[in-house]
C-alpha positions as CSV (number, residue, x, y, z in Angstrom):
1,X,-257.4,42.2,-17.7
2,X,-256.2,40.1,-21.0
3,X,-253.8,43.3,-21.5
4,X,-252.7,42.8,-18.0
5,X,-252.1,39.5,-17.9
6,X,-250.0,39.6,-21.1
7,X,-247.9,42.0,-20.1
8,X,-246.9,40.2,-17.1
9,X,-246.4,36.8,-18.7
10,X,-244.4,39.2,-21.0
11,X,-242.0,39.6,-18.4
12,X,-241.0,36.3,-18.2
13,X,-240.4,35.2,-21.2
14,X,-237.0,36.3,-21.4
15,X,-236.0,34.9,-18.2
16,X,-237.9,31.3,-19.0
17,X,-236.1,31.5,-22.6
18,X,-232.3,32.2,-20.8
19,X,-233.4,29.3,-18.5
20,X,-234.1,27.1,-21.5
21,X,-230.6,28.1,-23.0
22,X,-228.8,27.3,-20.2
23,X,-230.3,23.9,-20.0
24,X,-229.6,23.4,-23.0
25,X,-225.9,24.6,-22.5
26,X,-225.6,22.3,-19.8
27,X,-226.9,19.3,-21.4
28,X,-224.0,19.9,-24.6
29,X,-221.2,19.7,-21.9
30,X,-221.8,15.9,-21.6
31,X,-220.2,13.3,-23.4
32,X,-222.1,11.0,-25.6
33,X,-223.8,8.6,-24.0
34,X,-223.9,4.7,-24.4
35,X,-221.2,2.4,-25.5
36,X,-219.7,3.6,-28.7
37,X,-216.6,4.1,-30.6
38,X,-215.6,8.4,-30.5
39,X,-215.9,9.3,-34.4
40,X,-215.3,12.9,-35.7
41,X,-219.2,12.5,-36.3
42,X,-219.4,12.0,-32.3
43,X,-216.7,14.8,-31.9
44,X,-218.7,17.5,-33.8
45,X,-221.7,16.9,-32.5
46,X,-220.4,17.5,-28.8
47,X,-219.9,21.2,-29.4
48,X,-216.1,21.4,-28.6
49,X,-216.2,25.2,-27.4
50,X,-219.2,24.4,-25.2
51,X,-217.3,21.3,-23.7
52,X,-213.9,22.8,-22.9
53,X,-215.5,25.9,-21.2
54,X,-216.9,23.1,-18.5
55,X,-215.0,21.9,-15.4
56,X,-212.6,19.7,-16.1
57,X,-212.3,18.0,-13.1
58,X,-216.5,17.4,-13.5
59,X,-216.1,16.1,-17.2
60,X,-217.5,12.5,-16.9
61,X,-218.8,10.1,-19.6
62,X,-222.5,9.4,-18.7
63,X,-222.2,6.4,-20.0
64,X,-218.8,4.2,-20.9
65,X,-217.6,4.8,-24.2
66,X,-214.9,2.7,-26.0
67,X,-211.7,4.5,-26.6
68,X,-208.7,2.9,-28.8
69,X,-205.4,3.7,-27.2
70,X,-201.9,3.1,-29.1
71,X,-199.2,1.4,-27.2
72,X,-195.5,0.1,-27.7
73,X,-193.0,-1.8,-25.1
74,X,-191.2,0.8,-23.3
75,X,-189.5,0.2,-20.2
76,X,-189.6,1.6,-17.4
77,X,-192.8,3.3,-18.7
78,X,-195.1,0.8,-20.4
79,X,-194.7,-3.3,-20.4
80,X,-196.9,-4.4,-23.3
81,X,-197.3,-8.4,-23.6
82,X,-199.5,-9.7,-26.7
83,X,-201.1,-13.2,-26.1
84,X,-203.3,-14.4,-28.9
85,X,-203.9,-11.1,-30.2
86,X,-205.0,-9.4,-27.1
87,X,-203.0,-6.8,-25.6
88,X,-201.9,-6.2,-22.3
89,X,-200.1,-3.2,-20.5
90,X,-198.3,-2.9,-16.8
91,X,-195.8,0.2,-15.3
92,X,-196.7,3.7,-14.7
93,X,-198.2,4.5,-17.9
94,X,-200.9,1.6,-17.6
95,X,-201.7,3.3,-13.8
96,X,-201.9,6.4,-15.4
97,X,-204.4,5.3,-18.0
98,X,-206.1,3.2,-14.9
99,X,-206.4,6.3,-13.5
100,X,-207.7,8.7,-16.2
101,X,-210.6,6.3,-17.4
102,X,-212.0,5.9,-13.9
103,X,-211.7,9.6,-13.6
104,X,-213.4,10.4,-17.3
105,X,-215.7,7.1,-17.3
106,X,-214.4,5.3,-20.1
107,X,-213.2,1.9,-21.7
108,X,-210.4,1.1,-24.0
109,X,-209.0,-1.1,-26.0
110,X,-205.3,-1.4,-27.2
111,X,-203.8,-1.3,-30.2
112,X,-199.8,-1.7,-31.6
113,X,-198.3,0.1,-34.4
114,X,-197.5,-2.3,-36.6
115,X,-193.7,-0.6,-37.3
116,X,-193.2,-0.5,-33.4
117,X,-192.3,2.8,-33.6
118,X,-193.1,6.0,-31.8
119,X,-193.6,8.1,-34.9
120,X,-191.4,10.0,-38.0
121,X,-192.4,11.3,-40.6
122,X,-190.2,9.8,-44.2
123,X,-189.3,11.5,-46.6
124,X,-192.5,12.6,-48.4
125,X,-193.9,13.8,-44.8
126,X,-196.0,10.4,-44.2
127,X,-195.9,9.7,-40.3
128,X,-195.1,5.9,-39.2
129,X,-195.5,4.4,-35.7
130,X,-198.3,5.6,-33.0
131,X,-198.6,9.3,-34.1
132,X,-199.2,8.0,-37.6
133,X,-201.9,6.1,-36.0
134,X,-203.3,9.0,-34.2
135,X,-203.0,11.2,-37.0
136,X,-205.0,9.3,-39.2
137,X,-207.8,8.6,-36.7
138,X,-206.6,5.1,-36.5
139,X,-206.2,5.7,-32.7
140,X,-207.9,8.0,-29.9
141,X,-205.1,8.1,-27.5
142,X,-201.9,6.9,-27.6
143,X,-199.4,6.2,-24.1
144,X,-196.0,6.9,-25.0
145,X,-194.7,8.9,-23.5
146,X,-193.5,11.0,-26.5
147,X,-191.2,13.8,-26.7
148,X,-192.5,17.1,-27.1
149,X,-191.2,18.5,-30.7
150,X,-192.8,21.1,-33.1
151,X,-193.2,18.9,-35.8
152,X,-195.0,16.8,-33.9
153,X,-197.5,18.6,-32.1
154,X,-198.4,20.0,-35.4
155,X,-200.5,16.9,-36.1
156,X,-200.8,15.8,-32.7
157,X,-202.6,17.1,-29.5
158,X,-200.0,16.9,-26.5
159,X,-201.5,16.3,-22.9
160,X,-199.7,18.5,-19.9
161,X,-196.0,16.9,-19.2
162,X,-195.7,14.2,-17.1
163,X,-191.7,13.8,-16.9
164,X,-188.7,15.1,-18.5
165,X,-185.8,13.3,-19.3
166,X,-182.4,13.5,-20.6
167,X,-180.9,11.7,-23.4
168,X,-177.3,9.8,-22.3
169,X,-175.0,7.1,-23.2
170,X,-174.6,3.5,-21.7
171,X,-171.5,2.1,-22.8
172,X,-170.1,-1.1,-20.8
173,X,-167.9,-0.6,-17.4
174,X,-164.3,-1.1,-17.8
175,X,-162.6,-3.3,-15.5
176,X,-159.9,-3.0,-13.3
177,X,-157.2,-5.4,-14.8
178,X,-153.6,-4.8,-13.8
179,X,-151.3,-2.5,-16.2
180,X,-147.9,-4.5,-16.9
181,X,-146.5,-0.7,-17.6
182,X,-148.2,0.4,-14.4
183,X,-145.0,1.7,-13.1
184,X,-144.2,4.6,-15.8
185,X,-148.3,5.7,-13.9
186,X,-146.8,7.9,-11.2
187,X,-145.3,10.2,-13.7
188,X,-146.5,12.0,-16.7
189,X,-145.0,11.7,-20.2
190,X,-143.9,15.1,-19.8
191,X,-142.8,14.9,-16.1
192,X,-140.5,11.8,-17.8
193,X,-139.4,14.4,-20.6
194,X,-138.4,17.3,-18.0
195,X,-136.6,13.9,-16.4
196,X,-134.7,13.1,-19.2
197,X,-133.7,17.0,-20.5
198,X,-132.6,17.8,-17.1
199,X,-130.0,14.8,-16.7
200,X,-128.7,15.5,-20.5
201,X,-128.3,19.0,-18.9
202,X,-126.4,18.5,-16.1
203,X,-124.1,16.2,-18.2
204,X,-123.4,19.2,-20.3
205,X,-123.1,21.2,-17.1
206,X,-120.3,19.0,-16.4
207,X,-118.9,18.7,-19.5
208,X,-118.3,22.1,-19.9
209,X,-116.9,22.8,-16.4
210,X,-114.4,19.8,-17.3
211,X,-113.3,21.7,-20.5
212,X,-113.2,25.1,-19.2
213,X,-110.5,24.3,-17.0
214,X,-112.3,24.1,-13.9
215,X,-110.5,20.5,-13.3
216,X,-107.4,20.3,-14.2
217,X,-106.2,22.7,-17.0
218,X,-103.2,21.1,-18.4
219,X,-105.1,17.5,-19.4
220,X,-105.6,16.6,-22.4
221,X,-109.0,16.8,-24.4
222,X,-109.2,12.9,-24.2
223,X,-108.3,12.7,-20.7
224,X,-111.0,15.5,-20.1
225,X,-113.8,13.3,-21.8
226,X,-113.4,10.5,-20.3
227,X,-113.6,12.5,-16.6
228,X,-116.7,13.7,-18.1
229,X,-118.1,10.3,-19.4
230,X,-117.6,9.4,-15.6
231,X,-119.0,12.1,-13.7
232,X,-122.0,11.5,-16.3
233,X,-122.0,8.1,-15.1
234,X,-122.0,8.8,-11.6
235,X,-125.2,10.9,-12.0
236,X,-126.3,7.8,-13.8
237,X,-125.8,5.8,-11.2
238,X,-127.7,8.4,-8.5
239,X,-130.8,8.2,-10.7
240,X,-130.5,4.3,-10.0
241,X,-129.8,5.0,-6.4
242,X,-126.5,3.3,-6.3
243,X,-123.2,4.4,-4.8
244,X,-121.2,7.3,-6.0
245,X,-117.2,6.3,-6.2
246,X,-116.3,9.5,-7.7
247,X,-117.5,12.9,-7.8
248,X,-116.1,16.5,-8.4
249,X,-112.8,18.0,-6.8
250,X,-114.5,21.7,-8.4
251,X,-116.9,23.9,-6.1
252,X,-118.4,25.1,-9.0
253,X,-119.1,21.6,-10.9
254,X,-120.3,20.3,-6.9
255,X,-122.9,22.8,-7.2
256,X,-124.4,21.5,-10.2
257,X,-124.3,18.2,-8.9
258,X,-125.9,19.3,-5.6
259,X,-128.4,20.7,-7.0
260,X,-129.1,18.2,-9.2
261,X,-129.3,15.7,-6.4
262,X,-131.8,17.6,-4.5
263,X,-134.0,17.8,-7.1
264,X,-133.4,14.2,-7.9
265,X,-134.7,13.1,-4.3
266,X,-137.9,15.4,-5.0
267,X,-138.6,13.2,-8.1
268,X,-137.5,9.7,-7.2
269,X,-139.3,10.1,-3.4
270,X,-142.9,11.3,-5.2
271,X,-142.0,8.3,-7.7
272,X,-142.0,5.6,-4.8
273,X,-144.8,7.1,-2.8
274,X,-147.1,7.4,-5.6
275,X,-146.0,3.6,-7.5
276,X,-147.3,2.3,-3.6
277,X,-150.2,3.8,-3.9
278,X,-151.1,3.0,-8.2
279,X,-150.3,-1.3,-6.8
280,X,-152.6,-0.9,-4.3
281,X,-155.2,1.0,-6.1
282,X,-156.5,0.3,-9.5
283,X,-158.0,2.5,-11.6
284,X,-161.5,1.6,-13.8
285,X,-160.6,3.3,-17.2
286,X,-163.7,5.6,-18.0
287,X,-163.8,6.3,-22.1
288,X,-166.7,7.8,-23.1
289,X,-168.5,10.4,-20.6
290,X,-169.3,12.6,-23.9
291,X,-170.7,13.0,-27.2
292,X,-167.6,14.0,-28.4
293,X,-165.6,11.0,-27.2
294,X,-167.6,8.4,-28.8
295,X,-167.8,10.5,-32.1
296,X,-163.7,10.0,-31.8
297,X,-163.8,6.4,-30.6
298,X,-164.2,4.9,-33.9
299,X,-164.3,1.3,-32.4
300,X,-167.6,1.7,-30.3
301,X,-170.9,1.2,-32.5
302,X,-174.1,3.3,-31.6
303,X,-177.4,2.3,-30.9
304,X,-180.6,4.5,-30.9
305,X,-184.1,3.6,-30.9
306,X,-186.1,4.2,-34.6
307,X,-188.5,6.8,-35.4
308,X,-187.8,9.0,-32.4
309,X,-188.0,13.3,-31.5
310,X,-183.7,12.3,-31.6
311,X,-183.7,10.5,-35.0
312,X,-185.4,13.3,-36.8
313,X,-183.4,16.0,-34.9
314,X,-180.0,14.6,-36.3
315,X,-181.7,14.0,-39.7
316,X,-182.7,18.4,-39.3
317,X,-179.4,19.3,-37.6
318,X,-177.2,21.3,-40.2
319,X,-174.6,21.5,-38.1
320,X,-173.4,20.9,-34.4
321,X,-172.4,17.5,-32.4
322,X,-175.6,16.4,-33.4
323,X,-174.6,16.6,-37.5
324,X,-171.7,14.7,-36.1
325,X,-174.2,12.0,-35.0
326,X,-175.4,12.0,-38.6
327,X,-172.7,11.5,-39.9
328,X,-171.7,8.4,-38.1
329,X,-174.8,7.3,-39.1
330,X,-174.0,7.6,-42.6
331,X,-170.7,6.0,-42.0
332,X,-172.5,2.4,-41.1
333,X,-171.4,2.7,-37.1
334,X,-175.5,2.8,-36.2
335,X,-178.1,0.7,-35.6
336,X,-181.7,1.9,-35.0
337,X,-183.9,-0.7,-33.2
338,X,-187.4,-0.4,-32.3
339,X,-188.3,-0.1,-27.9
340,X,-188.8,-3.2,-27.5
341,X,-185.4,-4.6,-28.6
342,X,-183.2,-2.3,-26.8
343,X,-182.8,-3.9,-23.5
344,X,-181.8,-7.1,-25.7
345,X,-179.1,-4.9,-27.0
346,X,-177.7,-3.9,-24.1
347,X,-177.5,-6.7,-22.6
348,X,-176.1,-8.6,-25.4
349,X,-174.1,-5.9,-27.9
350,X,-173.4,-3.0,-25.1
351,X,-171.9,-5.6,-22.7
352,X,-170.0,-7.4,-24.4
353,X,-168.5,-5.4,-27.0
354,X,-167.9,-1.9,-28.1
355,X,-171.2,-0.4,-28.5
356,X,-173.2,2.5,-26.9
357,X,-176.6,2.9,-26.3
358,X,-178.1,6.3,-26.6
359,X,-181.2,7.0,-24.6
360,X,-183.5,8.9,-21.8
361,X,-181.8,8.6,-18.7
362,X,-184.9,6.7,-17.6
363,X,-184.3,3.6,-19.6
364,X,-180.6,3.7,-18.7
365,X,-181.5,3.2,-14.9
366,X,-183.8,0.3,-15.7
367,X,-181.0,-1.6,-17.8
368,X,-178.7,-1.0,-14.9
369,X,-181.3,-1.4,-11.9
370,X,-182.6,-4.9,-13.6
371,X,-178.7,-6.0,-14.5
372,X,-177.8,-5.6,-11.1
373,X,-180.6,-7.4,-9.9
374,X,-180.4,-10.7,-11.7
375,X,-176.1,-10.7,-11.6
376,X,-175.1,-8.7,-8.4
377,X,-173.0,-6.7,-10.1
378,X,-172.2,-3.2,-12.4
379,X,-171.3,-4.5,-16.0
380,X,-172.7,-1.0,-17.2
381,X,-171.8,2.7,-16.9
382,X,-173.5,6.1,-18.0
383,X,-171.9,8.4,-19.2
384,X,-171.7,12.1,-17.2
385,X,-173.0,14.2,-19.9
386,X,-177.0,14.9,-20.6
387,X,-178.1,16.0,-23.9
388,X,-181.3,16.5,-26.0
389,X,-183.6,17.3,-22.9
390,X,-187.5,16.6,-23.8
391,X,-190.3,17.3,-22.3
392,X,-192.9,14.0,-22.5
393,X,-196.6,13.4,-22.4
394,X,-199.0,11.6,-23.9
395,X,-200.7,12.4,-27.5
396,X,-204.7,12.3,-28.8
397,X,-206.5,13.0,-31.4
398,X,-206.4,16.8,-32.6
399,X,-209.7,18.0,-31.7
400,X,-210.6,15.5,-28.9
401,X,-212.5,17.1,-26.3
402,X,-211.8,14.8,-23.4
403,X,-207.9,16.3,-23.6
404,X,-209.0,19.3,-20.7
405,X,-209.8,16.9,-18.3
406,X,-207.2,14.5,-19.5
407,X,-204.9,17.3,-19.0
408,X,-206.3,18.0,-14.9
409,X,-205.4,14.3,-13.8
410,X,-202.6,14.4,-15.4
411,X,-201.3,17.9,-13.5
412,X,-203.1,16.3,-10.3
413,X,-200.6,13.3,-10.2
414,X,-197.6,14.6,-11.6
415,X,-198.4,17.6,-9.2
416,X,-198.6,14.8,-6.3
417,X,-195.9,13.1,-7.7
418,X,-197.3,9.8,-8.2
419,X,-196.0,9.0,-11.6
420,X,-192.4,9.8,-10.1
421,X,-193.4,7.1,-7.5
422,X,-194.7,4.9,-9.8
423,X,-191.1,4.9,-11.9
424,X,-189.5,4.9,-8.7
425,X,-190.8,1.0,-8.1
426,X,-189.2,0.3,-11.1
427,X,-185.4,1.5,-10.6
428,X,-185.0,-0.3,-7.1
429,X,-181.3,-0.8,-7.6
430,X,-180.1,1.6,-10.3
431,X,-178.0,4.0,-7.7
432,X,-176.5,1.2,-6.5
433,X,-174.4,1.2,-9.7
434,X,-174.7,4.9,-10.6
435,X,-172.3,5.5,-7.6
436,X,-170.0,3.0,-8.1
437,X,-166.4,3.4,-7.9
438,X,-164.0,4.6,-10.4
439,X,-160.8,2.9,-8.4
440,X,-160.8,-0.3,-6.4
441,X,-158.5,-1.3,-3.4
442,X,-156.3,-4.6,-4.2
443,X,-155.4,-6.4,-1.0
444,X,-153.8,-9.4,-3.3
445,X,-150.5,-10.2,-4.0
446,X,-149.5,-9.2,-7.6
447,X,-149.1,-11.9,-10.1
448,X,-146.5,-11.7,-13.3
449,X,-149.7,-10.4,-15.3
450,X,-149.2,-7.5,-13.7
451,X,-145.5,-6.9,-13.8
452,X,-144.3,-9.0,-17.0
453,X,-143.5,-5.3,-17.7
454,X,-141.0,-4.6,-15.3
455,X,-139.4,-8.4,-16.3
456,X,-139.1,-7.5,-19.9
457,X,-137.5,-4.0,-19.0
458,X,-135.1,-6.6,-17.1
459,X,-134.6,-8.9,-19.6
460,X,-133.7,-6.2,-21.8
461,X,-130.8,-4.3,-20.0
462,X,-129.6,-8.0,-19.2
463,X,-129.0,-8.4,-22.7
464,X,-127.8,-4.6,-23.3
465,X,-125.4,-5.5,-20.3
466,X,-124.5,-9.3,-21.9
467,X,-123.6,-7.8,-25.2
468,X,-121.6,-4.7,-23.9
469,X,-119.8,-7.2,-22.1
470,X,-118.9,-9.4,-24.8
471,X,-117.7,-6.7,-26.1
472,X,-115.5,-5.6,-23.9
473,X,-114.2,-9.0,-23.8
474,X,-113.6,-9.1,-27.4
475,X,-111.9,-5.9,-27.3
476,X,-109.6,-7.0,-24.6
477,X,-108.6,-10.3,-26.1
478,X,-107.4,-8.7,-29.4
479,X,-104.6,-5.6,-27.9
480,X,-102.7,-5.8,-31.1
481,X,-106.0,-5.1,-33.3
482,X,-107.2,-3.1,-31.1
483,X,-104.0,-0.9,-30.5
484,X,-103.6,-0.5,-34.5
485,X,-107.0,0.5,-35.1
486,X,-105.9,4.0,-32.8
């Protein structure tokens, strides 16, 4: 019977011992309990294999622990006010931390880099800013959103992305002032050339018709210049639209001026259609819409935030626009500011003088959105061009276990496209000015700011004119002279 008996207890003692394991593996899933800081003590004794094999979307704190999450001023993403020493956060990034220590059952507190900075490392490989902060266990978590680079995530844990963005330029709007020289607009410098060539060649045209003998043969070669100096003058005076008193007796030479009239109305009717249409409409001169033009526009100054994926790209970059960049840099035409001084400089530097921001396409809209919400107007313009794409999240710990179910929320909003509405509250009137005109319609009457051009052009052949004729009447008033010097 004893035999018996022990050889069916026997039995289950392999299934009560996988029953006991399984407890066991169950109860190593949970977070520590009670309210406590997270210490590499408290992450090794978690068993990190054990944890990330559970559900995510089940991963709870049992009881609230204390997590201490970096954070820096970043608009639109992150507001960070500092009263007394304690730190608050608004925006999307504070919603999304709302929403991820609800969902994992935990507290936080907040803590600033004391640089301001998102995190470089110097020259000797020491990282400032939050991910120096996280790298040295100084933080838990940290918001950012930071840009996803190699060297980064080689001493940082990235969550799953929640945006990506696109560097660009903001650079102040132009405005539409009159042009003085306005009318030379409706043709091209070359168009002006192929003018000019095409009169000196139908004067030559004429010329040598006149001394070919297809006027008359028998004058003289003085007689047969000044016939040419007059026909030339005639087709002078058709390019001013005045009356001709004399042209060619010769088919041949009538031909050349034909033509050359016809081609003459072309040109002067597109001229006087197309000057009606440059007074009415102004154009906005647009500058810079590239990297390469504000490398070539020496004037404009460039302004990039410190310590960021961008800043130690151009530092790396051996070659390429962004070694261009660099070497600006070297040249004295940058400034690097920390996040939360950037909106400062735009609306201070960028508006008023010749500098250009670079940054995410993100922060550009907020500039312009909150702009044109307090003033009513576009003083700002981005540029066409994107460049440096990144992808962003936010940064932990390496080895932090929470990061799987951190990583689920995260997908689950972005998925649902919350964050996007949550940025979206934020840019309210930014594509009112991203789709504002390049030209304006004037419905004014034009001033002598505009046209003091056209006046001096005046004033000028009015005193070509004055002194020719003084001339003339110098000439005339001295025959004797004048007669002797022949």
């Amino acid at each position: 019977m004893t035999g018996v008996t022990y050889f069916t207890f026997g039995r289950y003692v392999p299934l009560l011992l996988m029953t006991l394991l399984l407890v066991l593996l169950t109860q190593s899933t949970s977070l520590p309990s009670g309210d406590e800081w997270l210490t590499d003590n408290n992450l090794a004794s978690l068993g990190h294999f054990n944890f990330s094999s559970a559900e995510p979307r089940q991963m709870r704190f049992k009881k609230q622990t204390t997590l201490r999450v970096a954070v820096e001023h970043w608009e639109p993403h992150v507001i960070v006010q500092e009263h007394e020493g304690i730190v608050t956060i608004s925006g999307p990034m504070a919603h999304l931390l709302t929403v991820l220590s609800r969902a994992i059952n935990f507290k936080y507190t907040l803590v600033r880099p004391p640089d301001g900075a998102w995190g470089a490392p110097d020259s000797n490989g020491v990282w400032n800013g939050m991910i120096g902060m996280v790298k040295r266990n100084e933080a838990d978590l940290a918001l950012g959103p930071f840009g996803l680079t190699g060297s980064r995530a080689a001493v940082a844990e990235f969550s799953q992305p929640i945006i990506i963005d696109y560097y660009r330029i903001l650079v102040k709007r132009g405005s539409a002032k009159p042009d003085p020289w306005s009318f030379l607009n409706p043709l091209k410098p070359t168009v002006w050339l192929g003018f000019l060539l095409s009169f000196l060649l139908v004067c030559v045209g004429l010329a040598v018709g006149v001394f070919l003998g297809w006027e008359r043969k028998r004058w003289s070669s003085s007689r047969k210049l000044s016939l040419t100096f007059v026909y030339s003058w005639e087709q002078f005076a058709n390019m001013c639209q005045q009356r001709t008193l004399r042209n060619p007796s010769d088919i041949s030479l009538r031909m050349v001026v034909c033509v050359w009239l016809l081609a003459l109305l072309v040109i002067l009717r597109s001229y006087s259609g197309a000057l009606t249409s440059l007074l009415a409409v102004r154009q906005i001169p647009v500058k810079i819409d590239t990297l390469r033009d504000l490398i070539d526009a020496k004037e404009y100054g460039l302004i990039f935030e410190t310590s960021t994926a961008m800043s130690v790209y151009m530092k790396e970059a051996k070659s390429g626009i962004f070694a261009e960049l660099e070497k600006v840099n070297k040249k004295g035409r940058s400034q690097f500011l920390i996040s939360s001084l950037l909106f400062n400089a735009a609306f201070t530097l960028v508006r008023s003088k010749n500098y250009a921001l670079l940054v995410e396409e993100t922060t550009i809209k907020k500039i312009i959105s909150d702009d044109f919400s307090s003033k009513g107007r576009c003083d700002f313009y981005m540029a066409k061009e994107t460049y440096f794409p990144l992808i962003f999240c936010i940064i932990a710990h390496k080895g932090l276990p929470i990061m799987p179910a951190v990583n689920f929320w995260i997908q689950a909003l972005v998925e649902n496209n919350l964050y996007n509405e949550w940025i979206g509250r934020e840019l309210q009137n930014a594509t009112t000015c991203l789709k504002a005109p390049t030209t304006i319609t004037v419905n004014e009457p034009y001033n002598m700011k505009g046209l003091w051009g056209v006046f001096t052009m005046l004033f000028t052949g009015l005193c070509a004119s004055t002194i020719m004729f003084l001339y003339e009447r110098v000439a005339h008033c001295c025959p004797t002279h004048q007669h002797s010097h022949w």
